[in-house]
N, C-alpha and C positions, 0 to 999 in steps of 0.2 A: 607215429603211424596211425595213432586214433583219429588222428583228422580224417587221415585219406580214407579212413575204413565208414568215419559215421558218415562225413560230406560227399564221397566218392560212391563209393562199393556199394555205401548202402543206400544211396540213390538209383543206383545200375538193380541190386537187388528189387527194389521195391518197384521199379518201373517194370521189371521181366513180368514178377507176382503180378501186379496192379494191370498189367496188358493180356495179361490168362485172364484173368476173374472181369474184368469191366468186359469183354468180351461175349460172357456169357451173363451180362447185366442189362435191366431192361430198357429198352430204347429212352436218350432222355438222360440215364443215368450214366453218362460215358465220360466224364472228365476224368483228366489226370492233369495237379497242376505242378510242374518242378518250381523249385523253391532256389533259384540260383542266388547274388548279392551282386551289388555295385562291383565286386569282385571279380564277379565274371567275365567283366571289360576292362579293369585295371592291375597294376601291377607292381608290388613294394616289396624291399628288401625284409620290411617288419613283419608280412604276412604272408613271406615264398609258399608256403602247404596251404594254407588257407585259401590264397587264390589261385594254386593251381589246381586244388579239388572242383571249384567253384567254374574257373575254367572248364575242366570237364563236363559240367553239370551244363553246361551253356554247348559245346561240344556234343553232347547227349540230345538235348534240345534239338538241334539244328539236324542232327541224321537223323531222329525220327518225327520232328514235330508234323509232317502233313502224310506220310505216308500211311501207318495204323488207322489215321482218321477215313480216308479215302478206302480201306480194307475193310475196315473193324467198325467202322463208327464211332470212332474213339477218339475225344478229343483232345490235343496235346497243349498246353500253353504254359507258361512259366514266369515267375512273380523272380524280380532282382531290387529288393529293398539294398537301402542303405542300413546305414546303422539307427534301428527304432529303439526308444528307450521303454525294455522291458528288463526280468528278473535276469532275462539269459547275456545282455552287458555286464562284465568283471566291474567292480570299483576303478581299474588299473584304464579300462576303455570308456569308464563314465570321465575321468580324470584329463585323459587322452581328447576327449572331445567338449570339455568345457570351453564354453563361451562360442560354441560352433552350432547354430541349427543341424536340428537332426531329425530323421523324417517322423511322420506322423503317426501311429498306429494304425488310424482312423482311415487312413489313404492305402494301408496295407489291406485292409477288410474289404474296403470300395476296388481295390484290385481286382482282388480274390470272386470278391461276388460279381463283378462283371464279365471275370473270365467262367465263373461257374453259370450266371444265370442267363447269359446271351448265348444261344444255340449255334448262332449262327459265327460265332468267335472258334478260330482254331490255328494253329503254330504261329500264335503272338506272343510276344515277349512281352509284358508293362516294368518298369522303372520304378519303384518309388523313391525319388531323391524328397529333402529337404524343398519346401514349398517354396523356398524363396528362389530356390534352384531349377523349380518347376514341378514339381510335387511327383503325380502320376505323369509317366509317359511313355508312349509306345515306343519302344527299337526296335526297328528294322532292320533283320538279322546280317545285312549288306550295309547297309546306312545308320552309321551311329556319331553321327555328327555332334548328338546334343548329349552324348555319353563322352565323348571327348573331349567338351570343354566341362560337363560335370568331373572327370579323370585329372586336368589338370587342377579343379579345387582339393581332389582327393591327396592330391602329391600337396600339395600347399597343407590342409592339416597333416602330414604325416613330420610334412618339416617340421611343422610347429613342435609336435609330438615329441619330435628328436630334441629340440631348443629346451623344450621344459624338462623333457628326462634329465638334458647336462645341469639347467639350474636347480632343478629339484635336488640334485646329488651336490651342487656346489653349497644349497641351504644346507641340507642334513651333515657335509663337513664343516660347514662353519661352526653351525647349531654344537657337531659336538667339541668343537676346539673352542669355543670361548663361551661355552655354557654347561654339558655336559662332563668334558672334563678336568674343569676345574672344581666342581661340584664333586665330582668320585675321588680327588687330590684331598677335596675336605676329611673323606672319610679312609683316607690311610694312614 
């Protein structure tokens, strides 16, 4: 349940906070940006909790991205990277995505700052997939044509994913039946 509580709850939380206090913040200063994933539009048996927080957060997005703005002057948009290569990827999902382009930092920033430094920007969504895949890109909260065929690459590395877990396990029994424990046989 930590997932749904940090990805979930504590998105619902901070959005309640962050829509009191930007409120009474000065003209100018009124972003709020949700932080959804490629997640938010696809869907795997290896990350059920993970995209359906993620889910949510996109589900959150959409009931209030324009409304607040039109009240409050508050403006609502949300960033949905892929998987970017920072400290917050495990070994086990750097491993998981070798030899796969994976987005850019660099295109997470240029999101961010576009959605924060254009005034006139409000309940947009930006993309950041892999460059080769199309880098930054706007979804249309009705029209995600070009998240659906980025969502079939996403089910393509998951297979892959499952293929290397079986041979990784098929190495590590080889590894210990004709290396391993013949070596521990030496020493009894």
């Amino acid at each position: 349940m930590t997932t749904v509580d940090v990805n979930f709850k504590g998105v619902l939380y901070t959005t309640k906070l962050a829509l009191h206090h930007l409120r009474s913040s000065p003209v100018g200063q009124r972003e709020l940006i949700l932080v959804g994933s490629m997640s938010s539009f696809t869907s795997g048996p290896m990350m059920a909790v993970y995209s359906a927080t993620k889910h949510g957060v996109l589900g959150l997005f959409r009931s209030i991205r324009l409304f607040p703005s039109k009240r409050d002057g508050v403006r609502i948009n949300m960033i949905c990277p892929y998987f970017v290569d920072t400290p917050i990827v495990p070994i086990g999902g750097k491993v998981m995505l070798a030899g796969l382009e994976i987005a850019v930092l660099d295109d997470v920033v240029d999101a961010v700052s576009r959605l924060v430094c254009d005034e006139g920007i409000a309940g947009r969504c930006l993309a950041i997939a892999p460059r080769q895949a199309g880098g930054v890109m706007e979804v249309g909260v009705q029209e995600m044509e070009n998240v659906d065929a980025f969502c079939r690459r996403v089910v393509i590395a998951m297979n892959m994913q499952s293929k290397m877990e079986i041979f990784t396990k098929f190495l590590v029994d080889i590894l210990w039946l004709l290396v391993v424990g013949p070596i521990l046989r030496l020493f009894e």
